[in-house]
Residue, then its C-alpha position, 0 to 999 in steps of 0.5 A: x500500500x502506498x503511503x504520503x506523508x502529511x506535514x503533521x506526521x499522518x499519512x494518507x493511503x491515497x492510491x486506496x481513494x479511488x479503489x474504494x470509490x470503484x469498490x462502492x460503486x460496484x455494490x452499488x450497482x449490483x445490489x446488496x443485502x444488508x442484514x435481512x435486508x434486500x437492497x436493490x441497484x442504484x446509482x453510483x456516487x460521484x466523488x465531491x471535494x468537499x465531502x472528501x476534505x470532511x472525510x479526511x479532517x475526520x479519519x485525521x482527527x481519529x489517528x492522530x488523538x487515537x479514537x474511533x467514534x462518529x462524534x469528533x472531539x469538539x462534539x461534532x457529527x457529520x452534518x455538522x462537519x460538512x456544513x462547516x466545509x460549505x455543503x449543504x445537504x438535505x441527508x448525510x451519512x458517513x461509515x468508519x473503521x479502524x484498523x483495516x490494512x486495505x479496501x478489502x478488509x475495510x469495504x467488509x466490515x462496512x457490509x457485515x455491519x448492517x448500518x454501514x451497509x445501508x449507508x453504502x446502498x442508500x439511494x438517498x445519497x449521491x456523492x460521497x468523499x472517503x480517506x484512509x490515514x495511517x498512524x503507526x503510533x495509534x491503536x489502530x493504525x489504518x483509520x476509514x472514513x467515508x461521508x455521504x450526502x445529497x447537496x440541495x440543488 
C-alpha cells in the first residue's frame, strides 16, 4: 500500500481513494443485502471535494488523538462537519473503521455491519468523499472514513 506523508506526521493511503470509490460503486450497482435486508441497484456516487476534505479532517482527527467514534472531539457529527466545509445537504451519512490494512478488509466490515451497509446502498445519497490515514503510533493504525450526502440543488 502506498503511503504520503502529511506535514503533521499522518499519512494518507491515497492510491486506496479511488479503489474504494470503484469498490462502492460496484455494490452499488449490483445490489446488496444488508442484514435481512434486500437492497436493490442504484446509482453510483460521484466523488465531491468537499465531502472528501470532511472525510479526511475526520479519519485525521481519529489517528492522530487515537479514537474511533462518529462524534469528533469538539462534539461534532457529520452534518455538522460538512456544513462547516460549505455543503449543504438535505441527508448525510458517513461509515468508519479502524484498523483495516486495505479496501478489502475495510469495504467488509462496512457490509457485515448492517448500518454501514445501508449507508453504502442508500439511494438517498449521491456523492460521497472517503480517506484512509495511517498512524503507526495509534491503536489502530489504518483509520476509514467515508461521508455521504445529497447537496440541495
Amino acid at each position: 500500500m502506498a503511503v504520503a506523508a502529511d506535514e503533521a506526521g499522518l499519512s494518507q493511503c491515497r492510491d486506496n481513494l479511488p479503489e474504494l470509490v470503484e469498490r462502492i460503486n460496484a455494490i452499488r450497482a449490483s445490489g446488496q443485502l444488508c442484514g435481512e435486508v434486500r437492497y436493490p441497484a442504484v446509482a453510483p456516487l460521484e466523488a465531491n471535494t468537499l465531502l472528501q476534505q470532511a472525510a479526511w479532517n475526520h479519519a485525521s482527527n481519529m489517528a492522530n488523538y487515537n479514537f474511533l467514534s462518529h462524534t469528533g472531539l469538539d462534539g461534532s457529527d457529520v452534518g455538522q462537519r460538512v456544513i462547516d466545509l460549505g455543503y449543504e445537504w438535505q441527508f448525510v451519512g458517513e461509515n468508519i473503521a479502524a484498523g483495516q490494512p486495505n479496501v478489502d478488509t475495510a469495504v467488509k466490515e462496512w457490509l457485515a455491519s448492517p448500518g454501514h451497509c445501508q449507508n453504502l446502498m442508500s439511494p438517498e445519497y449521491r456523492e460521497t468523499g472517503v480517506a484512509c490515514v495511517a498512524n503507526s503510533d495509534s491503536e489502530y493504525g489504518f483509520y476509514w472514513t467515508q461521508v455521504f450526502a445529497v447537496g440541495f440543488d
